[in-house]
Each structure stands twice: as C-alpha cells, then as structure tokens.
C-alpha positions, -999 to 999 in steps of 0.1 A, spaced: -15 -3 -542 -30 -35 -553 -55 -39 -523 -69 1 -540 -68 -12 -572 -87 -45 -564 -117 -18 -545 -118 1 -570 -124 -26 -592 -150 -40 -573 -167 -6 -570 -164 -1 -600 -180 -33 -616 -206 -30 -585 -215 2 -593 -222 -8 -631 -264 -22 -636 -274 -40 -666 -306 -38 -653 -329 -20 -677 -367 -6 -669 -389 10 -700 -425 18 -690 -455 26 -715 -488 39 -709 -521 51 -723 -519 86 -724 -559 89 -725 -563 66 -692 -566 85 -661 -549 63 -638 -542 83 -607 -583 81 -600 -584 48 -594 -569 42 -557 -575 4 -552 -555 -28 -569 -555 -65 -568 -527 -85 -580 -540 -114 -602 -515 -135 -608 -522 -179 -620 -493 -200 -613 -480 -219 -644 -470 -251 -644 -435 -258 -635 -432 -219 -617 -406 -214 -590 -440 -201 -563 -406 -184 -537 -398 -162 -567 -438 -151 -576 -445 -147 -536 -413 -123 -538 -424 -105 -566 -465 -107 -554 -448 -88 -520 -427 -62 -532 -452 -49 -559 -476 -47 -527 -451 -31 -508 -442 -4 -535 -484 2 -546 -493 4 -506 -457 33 -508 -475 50 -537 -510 55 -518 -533 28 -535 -553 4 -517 -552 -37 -518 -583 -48 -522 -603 -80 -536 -605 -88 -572 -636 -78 -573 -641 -46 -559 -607 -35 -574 -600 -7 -593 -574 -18 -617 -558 -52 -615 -520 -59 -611 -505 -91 -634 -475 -99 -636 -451 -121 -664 -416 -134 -660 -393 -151 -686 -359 -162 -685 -339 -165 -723 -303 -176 -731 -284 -155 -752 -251 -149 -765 -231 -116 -771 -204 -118 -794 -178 -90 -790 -143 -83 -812 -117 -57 -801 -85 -51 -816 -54 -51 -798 -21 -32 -804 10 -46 -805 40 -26 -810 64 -42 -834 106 -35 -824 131 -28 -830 125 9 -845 115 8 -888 138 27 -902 138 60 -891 93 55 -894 88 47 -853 69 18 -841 54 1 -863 23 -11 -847 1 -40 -859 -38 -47 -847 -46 -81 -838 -86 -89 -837 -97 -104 -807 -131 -124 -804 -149 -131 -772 -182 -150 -769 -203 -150 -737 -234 -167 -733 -250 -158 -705 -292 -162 -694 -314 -126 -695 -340 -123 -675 -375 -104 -684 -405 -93 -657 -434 -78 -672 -461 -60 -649 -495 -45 -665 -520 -20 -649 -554 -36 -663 -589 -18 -659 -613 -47 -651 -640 -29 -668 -620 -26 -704 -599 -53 -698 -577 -28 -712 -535 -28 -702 -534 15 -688 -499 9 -676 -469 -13 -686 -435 -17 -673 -404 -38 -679 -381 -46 -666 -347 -68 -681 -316 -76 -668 -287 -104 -665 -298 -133 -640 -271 -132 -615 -262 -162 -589 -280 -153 -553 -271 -180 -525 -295 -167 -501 -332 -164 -500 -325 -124 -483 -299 -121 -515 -333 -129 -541 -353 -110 -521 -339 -75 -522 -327 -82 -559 -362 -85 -565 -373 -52 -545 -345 -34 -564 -360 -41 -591 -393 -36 -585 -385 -4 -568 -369 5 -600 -395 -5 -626 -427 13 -602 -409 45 -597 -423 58 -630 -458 44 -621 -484 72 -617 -496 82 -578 
C-alpha cells in the first residue's frame, strides 16, 4: 500500500507544470507570408553560452517543424530574438488546520478549533522571452512567454529537453 501511495504521489506531483506560456501578436501582421527567419541573438556579459546554444537549437528545431526557412540576417524574413531572466521570489501561503477538541462539550459535539498555519518559500522563477521582428519595421509581429520555476537538472541531456519542452510549448501557438 505504501509503495502505491508513494507512485501516486510522484505521478501525481510529476504530472503538475508550473510552467506557464502567454503569446501576443499583431493582429494586422500577416505573419504566415514570410517563410524565412534568422535568430539574432548578442551574448551579454556574464551569459551561461550552453543554455543560449540550447535555446538558439530548439527554436531552430521547432521553426524548421513549422515550415520556415533559416536563413542569413540579411536576406531574412522576420528575425528571431530571444531574452532570458532569472528572479527570486517568495510565496507566502496560510492555511488553517482543524483540531478537534475532546472529550465531547456538553451534549454540543466536537468542539473544533482552527489553528493558522504560515509557510514561506522562496524559491528562483525563471522568464524566456522570444519576439518575431520584421527587419523592415523593426516592428515585434509575434511575442511569446514563457515562465516557470527553475528546477535542479544534473545533466546536460536533463537541460536540454527542459528547454525543448518548453520551447515546444511556447511555439505551438506560433503562426505556420
């Protein structure tokens, strides 16, 4: 009984994503005629390069999916950028538990009595930002976001599908 309990558990915490995707775009922009892309993208000082070369290759992987070409910079259609932030919050959560108070109150039933609990996590969110950008305009067509706890990876294969999850996640409402 215990070793269900503990799957289910797992399963069940597994199964639950705090990742969350919101996409915007410009309703006016026709974005399914242009069919080629270039993903600009300057390292900033201090950047973890592994993490922006995973990122630079699964947004390849998921535009090539969709149809679109890469191309160069300059013959693109509509550039790719890319933003990622990292910020520390904390969540602070009360709940009440119950206690039952015995022996019986006279004749009333338990008498039952809420104690306040308080809980504070702090915990790091992280934030990746991809834009659609007409070279021409220099106008953002297409937006995405995507946030989500940073979890603890030990592997380089761990980062990397995270980071195609997500991606897969945040392009699937990006125009064909």
């Amino acid at each position: 009984m215990r070793i269900f309990l503990a799957l289910f558990l797992a399963l069940l915490i597994g199964g639950c994503s705090s990742l969350k995707v919101a996409t915007d775009y410009d309703p006016d922009a026709d974005i399914s005629a242009p069919k080629s892309f270039a993903i600009v993208h300057k390292t900033l000082e201090g950047e973890d390069t592994l993490t922006a070369d995973r990122i630079i290759a699964a947004l390849q992987n998921e535009l090539k999916a969709k149809g679109y070409t890469e191309t160069t910079q300059e013959s693109a259609d509509f550039y790719i950028l890319f933003h990622t932030g990292v910020t520390s919050k904390t969540r602070i959560d009360t709940d009440y538990q119950y206690v039952n108070m015995y022996p019986y109150s006279y004749g009333y039933g338990y008498q039952t009595i809420a104690i306040p609990q308080t809980r504070t996590y702090t915990y790091d969110e992280g934030k990746l930002i991809v834009d659609a950008v007409v070279p021409q305009k220099n106008k953002i067509i297409w937006r995405g976001t995507a946030v989500d706890y940073l979890k603890s990876m030990k592997t380089p294969q761990e980062k990397t599908n995270y980071i195609n999850k997500v991606l897969k996640a945040l392009m699937q409402k990006f125009p064909k």
